[in-house]
C-alpha positions as CSV (number, residue, x, y, z in Angstrom):
1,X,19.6,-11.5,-4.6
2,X,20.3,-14.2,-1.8
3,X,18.0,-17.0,-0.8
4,X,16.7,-18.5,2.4
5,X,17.7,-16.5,4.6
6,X,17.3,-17.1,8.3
7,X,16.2,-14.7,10.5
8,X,19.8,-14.3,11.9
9,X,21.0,-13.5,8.8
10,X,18.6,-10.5,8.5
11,X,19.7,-6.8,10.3
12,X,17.4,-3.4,10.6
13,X,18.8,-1.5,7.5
14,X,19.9,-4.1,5.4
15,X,18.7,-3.6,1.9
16,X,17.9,-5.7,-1.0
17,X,17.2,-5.1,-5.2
18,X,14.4,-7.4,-7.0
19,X,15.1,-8.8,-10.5
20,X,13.1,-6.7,-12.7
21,X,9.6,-8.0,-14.3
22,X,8.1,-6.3,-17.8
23,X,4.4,-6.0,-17.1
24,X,2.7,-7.1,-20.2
25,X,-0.8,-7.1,-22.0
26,X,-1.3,-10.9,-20.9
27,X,-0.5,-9.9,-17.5
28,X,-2.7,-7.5,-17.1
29,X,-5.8,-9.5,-19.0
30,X,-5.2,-12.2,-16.8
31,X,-5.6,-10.3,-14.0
32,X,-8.7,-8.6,-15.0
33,X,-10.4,-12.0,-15.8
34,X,-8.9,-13.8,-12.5
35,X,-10.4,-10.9,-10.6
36,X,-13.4,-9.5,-12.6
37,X,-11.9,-6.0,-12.5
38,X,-12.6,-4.8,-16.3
39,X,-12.3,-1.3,-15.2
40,X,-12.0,0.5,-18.8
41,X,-8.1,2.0,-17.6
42,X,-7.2,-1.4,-17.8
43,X,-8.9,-3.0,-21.1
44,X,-10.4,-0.3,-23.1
45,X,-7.2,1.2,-25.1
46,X,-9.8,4.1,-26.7
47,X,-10.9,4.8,-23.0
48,X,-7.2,4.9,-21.7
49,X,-5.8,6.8,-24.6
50,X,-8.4,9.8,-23.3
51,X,-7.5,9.6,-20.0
52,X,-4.9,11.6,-17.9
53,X,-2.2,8.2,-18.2
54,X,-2.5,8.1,-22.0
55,X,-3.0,4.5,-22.3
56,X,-3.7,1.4,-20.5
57,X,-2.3,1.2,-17.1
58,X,-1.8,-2.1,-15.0
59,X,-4.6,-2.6,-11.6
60,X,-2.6,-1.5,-8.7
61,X,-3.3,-4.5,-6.8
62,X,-1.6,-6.7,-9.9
63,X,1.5,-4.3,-9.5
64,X,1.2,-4.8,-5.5
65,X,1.2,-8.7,-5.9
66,X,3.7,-8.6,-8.5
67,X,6.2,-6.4,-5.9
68,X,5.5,-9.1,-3.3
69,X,6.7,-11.9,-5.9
70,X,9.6,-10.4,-6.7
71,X,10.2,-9.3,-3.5
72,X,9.8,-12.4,-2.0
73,X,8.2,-15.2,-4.5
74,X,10.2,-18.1,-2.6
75,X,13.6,-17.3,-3.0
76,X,14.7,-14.2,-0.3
77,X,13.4,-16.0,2.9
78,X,12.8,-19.5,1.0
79,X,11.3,-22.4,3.6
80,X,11.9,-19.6,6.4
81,X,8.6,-17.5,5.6
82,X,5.6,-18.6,7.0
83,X,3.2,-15.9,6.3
84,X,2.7,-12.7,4.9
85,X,0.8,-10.7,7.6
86,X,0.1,-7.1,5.9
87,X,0.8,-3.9,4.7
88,X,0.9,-0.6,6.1
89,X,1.3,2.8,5.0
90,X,1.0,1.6,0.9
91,X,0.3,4.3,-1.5
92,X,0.1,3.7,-5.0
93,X,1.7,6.7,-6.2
94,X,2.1,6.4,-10.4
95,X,0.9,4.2,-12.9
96,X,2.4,1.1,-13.9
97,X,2.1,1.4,-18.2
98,X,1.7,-2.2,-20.4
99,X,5.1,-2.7,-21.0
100,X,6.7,-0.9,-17.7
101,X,9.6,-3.1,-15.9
102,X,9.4,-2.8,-12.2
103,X,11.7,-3.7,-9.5
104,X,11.7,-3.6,-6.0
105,X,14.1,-1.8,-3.4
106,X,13.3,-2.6,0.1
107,X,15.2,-2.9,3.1
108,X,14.6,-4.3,6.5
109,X,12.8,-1.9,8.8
110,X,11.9,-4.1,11.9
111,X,12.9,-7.3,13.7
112,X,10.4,-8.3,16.5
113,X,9.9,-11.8,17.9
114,X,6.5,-12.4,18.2
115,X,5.1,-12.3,21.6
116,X,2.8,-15.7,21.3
117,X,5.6,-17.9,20.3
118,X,9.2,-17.0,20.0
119,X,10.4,-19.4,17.4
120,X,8.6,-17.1,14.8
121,X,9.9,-13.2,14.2
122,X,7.6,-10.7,12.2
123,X,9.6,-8.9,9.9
124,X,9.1,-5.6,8.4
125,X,10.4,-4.6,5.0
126,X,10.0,-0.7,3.8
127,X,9.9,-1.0,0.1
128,X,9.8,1.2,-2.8
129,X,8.6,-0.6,-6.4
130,X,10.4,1.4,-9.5
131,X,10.1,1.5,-13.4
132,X,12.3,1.1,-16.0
133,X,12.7,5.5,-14.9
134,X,13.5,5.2,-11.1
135,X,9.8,6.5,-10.9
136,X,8.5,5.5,-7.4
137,X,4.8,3.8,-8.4
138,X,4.1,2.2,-5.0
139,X,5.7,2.2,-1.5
140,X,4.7,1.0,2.0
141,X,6.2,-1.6,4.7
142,X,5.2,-5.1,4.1
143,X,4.9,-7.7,7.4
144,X,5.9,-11.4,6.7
145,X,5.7,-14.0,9.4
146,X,9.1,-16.3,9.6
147,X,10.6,-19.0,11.6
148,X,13.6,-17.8,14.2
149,X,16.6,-20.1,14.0
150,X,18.1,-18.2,17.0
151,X,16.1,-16.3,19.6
152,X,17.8,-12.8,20.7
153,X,15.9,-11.5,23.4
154,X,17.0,-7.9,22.2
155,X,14.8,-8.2,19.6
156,X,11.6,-9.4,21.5
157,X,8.9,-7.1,21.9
């Protein structure tokens, strides 16, 4: 995957893959003590072993935060990104199992400078986070604030 990339170097359609990530045991425990979710799906393997997933599944927001690492966990927009501003139109469609790898397809789907000051762009990435099965677990359209090395005013809105 490339690395800081400017906002000139970015184009509506233009499409990126993540490096992969195993979601582990640890991961998950971590995550349950960092945000005091013990929800049985994710700690109880007797509970999830009952349940319609079979076994433990990973919290959706660990998956979501985990997407947005490997999406873009420093290296895609580097020193360029400023802020990550929201998501829209995320569904959390299938489980992520212990011991899934996920990866991340996204693409740009907006450029827009932003109106208060245009030295910074908001763009908008449509992405799709997979398992090791090209099973679709999560999608939406992720906002990140960046710096604009070039103004175009065709892009202002």
């Amino acid at each position: 995957m490339p690395s800081d990339l400017t906002w000139s170097d970015l184009r509506v359609g233009q499409g990126f893959v993540s490096p992969g990530r195993t979601v582990t045991e640890s991961d998950v425990l971590s995550f349950a003590g960092l945000t005091a979710d013990f929800s049985p799906m994710h700690v109880d393997d007797e509970f999830a072993r009952a349940s319609q997933f079979g076994g433990r599944i990973a919290h959706g927001l660990l998956g979501l935060g985990l997407a947005h690492g490997l999406m873009l966990g420093g290296r895609l927009l580097g020193s360029n990104a400023i802020a990550f501003l929201g998501l829209s139109e995320w569904s959390f469609s299938a489980p992520i199992m212990l011991g899934d790898t996920i990866h991340v397809e996204f693409e740009v789907a907006e450029l827009r400078l932003r109106r208060k000051d245009p030295s910074q762009g908001i763009v908008t990435f449509a992405a799709r986070v997979l398992n090791q099965h090209g099973t679709v677990t999560q999608s939406g359209r992720k906002a990140i604030l960046m710096h604009v090395d070039q103004p175009s005013a065709d892009l202002g809105a």
